[in-house]
N, C-alpha and C positions, 0 to 999 in steps of 0.2 A: 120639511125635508123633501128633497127632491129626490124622485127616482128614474134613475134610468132605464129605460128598456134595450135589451140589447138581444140580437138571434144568438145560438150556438154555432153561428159560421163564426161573425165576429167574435166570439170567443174564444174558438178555436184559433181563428188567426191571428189574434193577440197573443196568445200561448205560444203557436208556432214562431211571432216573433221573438217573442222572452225568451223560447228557448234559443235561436239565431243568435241573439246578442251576447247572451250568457259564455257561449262556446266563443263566438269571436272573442269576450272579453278572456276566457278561460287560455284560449292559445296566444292570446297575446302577453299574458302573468309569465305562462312557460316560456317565451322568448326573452323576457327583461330579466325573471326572475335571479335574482344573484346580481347581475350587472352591476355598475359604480353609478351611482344618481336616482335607482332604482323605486328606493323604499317609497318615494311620495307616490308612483302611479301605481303601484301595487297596493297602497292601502285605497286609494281612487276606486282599483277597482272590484276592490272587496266590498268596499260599500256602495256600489253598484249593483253587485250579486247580489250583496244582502236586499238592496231595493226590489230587483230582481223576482229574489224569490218569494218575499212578499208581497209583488205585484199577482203572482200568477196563484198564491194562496189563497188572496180574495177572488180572484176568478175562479179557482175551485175548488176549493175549501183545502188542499194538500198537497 
């Protein structure tokens, strides 16, 4: 098993960008949401978040 090392900058800026993406995807559900053609990028982008928030779980623990 390989391990990475990584500072708490990079950490933190990985975080700072999850959290960036997260919001973009979030205000962009609130713009389509309801619309006709809708459902397939809404479910996209739920499981994004869900990616999301399991990316930033492993970076620190919650």
């Amino acid at each position: 098993m390989e391990v990475e090392i990584v500072t708490c900058e990079e950490i933190e800026n990985r975080v700072i960008a999850i959290a960036g993406e997260h919001t973009k995807l979030a205000l962009e559900h609130l713009e389509i949401f309801g619309k006709p053609g809708s459902e397939k990028r809404c479910v996209e982008i739920h499981e994004r978040i869900e990616q999301l928030r399991q990316e930033r779980v492993e970076l620190i623990g919650r």
